[in-house]
VEXDREN-2710 file (C-alpha; in Angstrom, 1 decimal):
% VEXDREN-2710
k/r/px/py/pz
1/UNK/-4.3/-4.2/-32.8
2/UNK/-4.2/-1.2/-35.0
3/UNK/-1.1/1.4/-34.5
4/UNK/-1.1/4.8/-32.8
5/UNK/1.2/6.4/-33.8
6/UNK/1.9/6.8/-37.5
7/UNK/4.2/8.0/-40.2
8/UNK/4.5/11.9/-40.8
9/UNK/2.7/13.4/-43.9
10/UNK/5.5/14.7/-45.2
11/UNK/7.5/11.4/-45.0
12/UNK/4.0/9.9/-46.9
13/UNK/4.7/12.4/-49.4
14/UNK/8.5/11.3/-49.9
15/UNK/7.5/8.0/-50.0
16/UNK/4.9/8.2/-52.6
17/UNK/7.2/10.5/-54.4
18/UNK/10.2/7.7/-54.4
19/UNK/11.9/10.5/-52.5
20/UNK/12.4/8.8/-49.2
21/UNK/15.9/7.2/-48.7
22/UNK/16.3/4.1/-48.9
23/UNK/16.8/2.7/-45.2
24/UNK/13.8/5.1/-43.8
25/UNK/11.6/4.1/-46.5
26/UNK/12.0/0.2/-45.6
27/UNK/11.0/1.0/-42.3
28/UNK/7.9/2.8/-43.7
29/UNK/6.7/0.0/-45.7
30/UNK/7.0/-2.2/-43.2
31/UNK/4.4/0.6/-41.0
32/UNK/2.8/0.6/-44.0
33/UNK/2.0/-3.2/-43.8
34/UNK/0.4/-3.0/-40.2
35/UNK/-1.7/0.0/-40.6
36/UNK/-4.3/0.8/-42.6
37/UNK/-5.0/4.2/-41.7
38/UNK/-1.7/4.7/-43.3
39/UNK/-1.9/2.8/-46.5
40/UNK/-5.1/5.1/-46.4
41/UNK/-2.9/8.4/-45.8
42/UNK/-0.9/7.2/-48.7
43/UNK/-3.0/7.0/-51.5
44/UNK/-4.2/10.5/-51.1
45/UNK/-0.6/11.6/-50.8
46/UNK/-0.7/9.6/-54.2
47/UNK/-3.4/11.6/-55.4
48/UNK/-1.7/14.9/-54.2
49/UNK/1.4/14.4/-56.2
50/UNK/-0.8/13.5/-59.1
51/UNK/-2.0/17.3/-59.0
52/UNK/1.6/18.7/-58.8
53/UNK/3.1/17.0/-61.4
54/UNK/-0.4/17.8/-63.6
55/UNK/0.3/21.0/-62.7
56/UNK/4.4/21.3/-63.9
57/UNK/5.1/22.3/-67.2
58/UNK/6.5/20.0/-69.8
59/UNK/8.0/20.3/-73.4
60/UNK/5.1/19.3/-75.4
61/UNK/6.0/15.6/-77.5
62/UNK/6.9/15.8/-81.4
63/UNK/4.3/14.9/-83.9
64/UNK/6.0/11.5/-84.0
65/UNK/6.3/10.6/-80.5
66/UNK/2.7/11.3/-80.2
67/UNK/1.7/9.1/-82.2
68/UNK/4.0/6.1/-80.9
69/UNK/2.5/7.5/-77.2
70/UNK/-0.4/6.6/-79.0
71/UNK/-0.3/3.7/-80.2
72/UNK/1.2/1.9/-77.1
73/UNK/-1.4/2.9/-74.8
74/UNK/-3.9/1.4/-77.6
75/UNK/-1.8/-2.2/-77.0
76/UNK/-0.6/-1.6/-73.3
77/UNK/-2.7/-1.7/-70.7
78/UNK/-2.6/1.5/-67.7
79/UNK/-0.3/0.1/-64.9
80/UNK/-0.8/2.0/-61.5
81/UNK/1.5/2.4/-58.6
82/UNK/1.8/-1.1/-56.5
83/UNK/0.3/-0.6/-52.8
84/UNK/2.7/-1.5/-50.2
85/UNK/1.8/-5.0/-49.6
86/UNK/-1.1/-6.2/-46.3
87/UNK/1.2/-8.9/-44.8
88/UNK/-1.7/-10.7/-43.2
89/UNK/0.0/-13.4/-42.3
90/UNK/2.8/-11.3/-40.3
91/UNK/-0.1/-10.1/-38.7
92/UNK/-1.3/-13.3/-37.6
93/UNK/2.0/-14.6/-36.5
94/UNK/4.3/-12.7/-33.8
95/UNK/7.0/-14.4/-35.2
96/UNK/7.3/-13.2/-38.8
97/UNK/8.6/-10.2/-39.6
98/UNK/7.6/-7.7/-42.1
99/UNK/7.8/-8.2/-45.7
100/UNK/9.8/-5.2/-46.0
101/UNK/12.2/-6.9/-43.4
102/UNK/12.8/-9.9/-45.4
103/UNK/15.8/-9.0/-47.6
104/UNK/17.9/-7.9/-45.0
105/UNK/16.7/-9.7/-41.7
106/UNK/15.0/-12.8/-43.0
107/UNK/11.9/-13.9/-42.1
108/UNK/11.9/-15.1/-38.5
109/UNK/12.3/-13.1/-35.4
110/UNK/13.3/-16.7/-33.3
111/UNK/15.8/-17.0/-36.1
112/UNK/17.5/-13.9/-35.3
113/UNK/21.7/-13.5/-34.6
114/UNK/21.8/-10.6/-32.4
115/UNK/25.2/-8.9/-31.5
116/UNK/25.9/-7.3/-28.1
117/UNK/26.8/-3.6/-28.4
118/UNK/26.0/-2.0/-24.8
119/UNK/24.3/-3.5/-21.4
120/UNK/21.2/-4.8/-22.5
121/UNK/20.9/-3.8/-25.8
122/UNK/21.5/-6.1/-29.0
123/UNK/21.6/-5.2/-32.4
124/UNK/21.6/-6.6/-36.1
125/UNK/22.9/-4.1/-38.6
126/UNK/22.0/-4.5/-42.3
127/UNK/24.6/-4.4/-45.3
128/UNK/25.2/-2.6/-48.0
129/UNK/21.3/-0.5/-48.0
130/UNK/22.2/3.1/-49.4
131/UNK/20.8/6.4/-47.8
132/UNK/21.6/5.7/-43.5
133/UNK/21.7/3.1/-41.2
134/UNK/18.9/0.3/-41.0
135/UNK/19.2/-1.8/-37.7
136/UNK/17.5/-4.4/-35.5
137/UNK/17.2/-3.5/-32.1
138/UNK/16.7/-5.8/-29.1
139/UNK/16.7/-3.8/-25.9
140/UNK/16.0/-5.3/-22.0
141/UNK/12.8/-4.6/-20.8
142/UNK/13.5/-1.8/-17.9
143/UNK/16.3/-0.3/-20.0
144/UNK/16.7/3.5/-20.0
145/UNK/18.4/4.6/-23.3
146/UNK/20.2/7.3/-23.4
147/UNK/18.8/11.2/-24.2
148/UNK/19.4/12.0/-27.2
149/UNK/18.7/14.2/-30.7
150/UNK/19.0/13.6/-34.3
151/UNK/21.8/15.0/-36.7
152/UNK/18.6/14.2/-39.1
153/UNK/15.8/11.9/-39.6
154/UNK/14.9/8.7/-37.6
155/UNK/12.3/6.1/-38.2
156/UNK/11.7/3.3/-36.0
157/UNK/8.6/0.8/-35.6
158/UNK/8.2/-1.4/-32.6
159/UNK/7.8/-5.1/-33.5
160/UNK/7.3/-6.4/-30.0
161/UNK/7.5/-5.2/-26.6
162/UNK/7.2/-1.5/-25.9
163/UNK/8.7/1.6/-24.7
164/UNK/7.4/5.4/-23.1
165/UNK/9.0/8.7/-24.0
166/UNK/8.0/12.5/-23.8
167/UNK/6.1/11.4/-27.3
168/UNK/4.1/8.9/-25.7
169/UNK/3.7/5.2/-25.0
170/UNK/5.1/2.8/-28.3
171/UNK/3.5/-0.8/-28.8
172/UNK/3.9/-3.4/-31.9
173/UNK/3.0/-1.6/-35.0
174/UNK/3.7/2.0/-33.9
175/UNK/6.3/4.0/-35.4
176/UNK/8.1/6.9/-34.1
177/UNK/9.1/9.6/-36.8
178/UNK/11.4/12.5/-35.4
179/UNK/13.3/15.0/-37.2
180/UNK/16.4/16.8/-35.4
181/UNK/14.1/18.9/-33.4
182/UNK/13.3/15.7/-31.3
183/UNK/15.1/15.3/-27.9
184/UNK/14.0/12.2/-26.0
185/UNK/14.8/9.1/-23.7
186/UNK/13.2/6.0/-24.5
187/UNK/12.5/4.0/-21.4
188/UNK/11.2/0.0/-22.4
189/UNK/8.7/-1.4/-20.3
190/UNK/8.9/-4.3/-18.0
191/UNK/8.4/-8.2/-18.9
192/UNK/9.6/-8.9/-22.2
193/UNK/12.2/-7.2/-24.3
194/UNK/11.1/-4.3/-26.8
195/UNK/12.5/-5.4/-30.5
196/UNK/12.4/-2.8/-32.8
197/UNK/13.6/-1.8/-36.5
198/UNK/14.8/1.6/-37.2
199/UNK/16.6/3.5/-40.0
200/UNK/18.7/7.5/-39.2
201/UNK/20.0/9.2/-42.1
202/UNK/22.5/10.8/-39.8
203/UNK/24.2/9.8/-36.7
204/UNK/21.9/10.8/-33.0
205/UNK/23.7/13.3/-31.0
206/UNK/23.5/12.3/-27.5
207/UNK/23.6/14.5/-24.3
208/UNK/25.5/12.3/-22.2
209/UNK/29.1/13.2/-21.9
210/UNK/29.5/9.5/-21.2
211/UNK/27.4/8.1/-23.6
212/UNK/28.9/10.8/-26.5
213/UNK/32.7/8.9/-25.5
214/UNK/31.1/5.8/-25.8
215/UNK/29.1/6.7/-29.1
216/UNK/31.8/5.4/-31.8
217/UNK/32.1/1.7/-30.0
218/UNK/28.5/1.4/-30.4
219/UNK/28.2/2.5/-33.6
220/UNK/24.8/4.7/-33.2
END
């Protein structure tokens, strides 16, 4: 089933640009995996930065480094940009995560050590990734998070079960991409847990008097 909810254009933009830091752009490349419309998006994001860096200026080369330019384009061949990778198998197989996911969460969602960190919600935090957070979540289906904002950027993608907030409803392959003008209260739907993979540049600010004292145990 194809996503509905997709990655921002200016986070395609950052991405294409190697711009995006590094735990939000490993959640984006796994989106980017599930969802062609996408891996669509992205190459004309390509082709946009393309034009602006055509358009900068830069110091023309020396008579000597032009022809060294030269003559290795004349024995090397044009490399482009590698597309994020279609993991078709992942696809075909609920139980494999993302590519993307690999190096810091292995392969197997069954294979999984989840770590209790409030009533019904589990979490696997990844080590030493640079620019935020990157986390597994495992929340009980029925669970009401708490309302909360962003101190600054969040990207999560659903990898099974689901949840409904003022943004909509979020199933596998979805990914939510808020800013710190996004208040909200995600609310995962009944039968099976919703497992998700998300990345924040900055802590979330939550409303909550209780939950804001409860904040620093749980690490969000």
């Amino acid at each position: 089933m194809s996503p509905n909810h997709h990655l921002d254009d200016a986070t395609l933009l950052s991405y294409s640009a190697g711009a995006l830091p590094a735990a939000l752009a490993v959640v984006a490349s796994a989106h980017l995996e599930r969802c062609t419309t996408c891996r669509a998006r992205l190459l004309d994001a390509d082709q946009i930065g393309g034009v602006l860096m055509q358009q900068q200026r830069v110091d023309l080369p020396s008579e000597e480094a032009r022809v060294a330019m030269l003559a290795r384009l004349d024995v090397e061949p044009a490399l482009e940009p590698p597309a994020p990778p279609v993991d078709v198998v992942a696809e075909a197989d609920p139980d494999r995560l993302p590519s993307a996911l690999h190096p810091w969460f292995g392969h197997s969602l069954r294979a999984l050590r989840w770590r209790r960190v409030a009533p019904g919600v589990q979490r696997i935090l990844a080590r030493d990734i640079s620019g935020g957070d990157l986390m597994l979540l495992r929340i009980a289906p029925g669970s009401k998070l708490p309302l909360h904002s962003h101190r600054g950027n969040e990207l999560t993608m659903i990898l099974d079960g689901a949840y409904d907030d003022m943004l909509g409803h979020f199933g596998p392959g979805d990914v939510a991409d808020l800013d710190g003008e996004t208040n909200h209260q995600p609310v995962t739907s009944p039968g099976v847990p919703c497992i998700c993979v998300a990345a924040t540049d900055a802590p979330l600010k939550f409303s909550g008097w209780v939950a804001r004292t409860l904040q620093p145990l749980f690490g969000f």
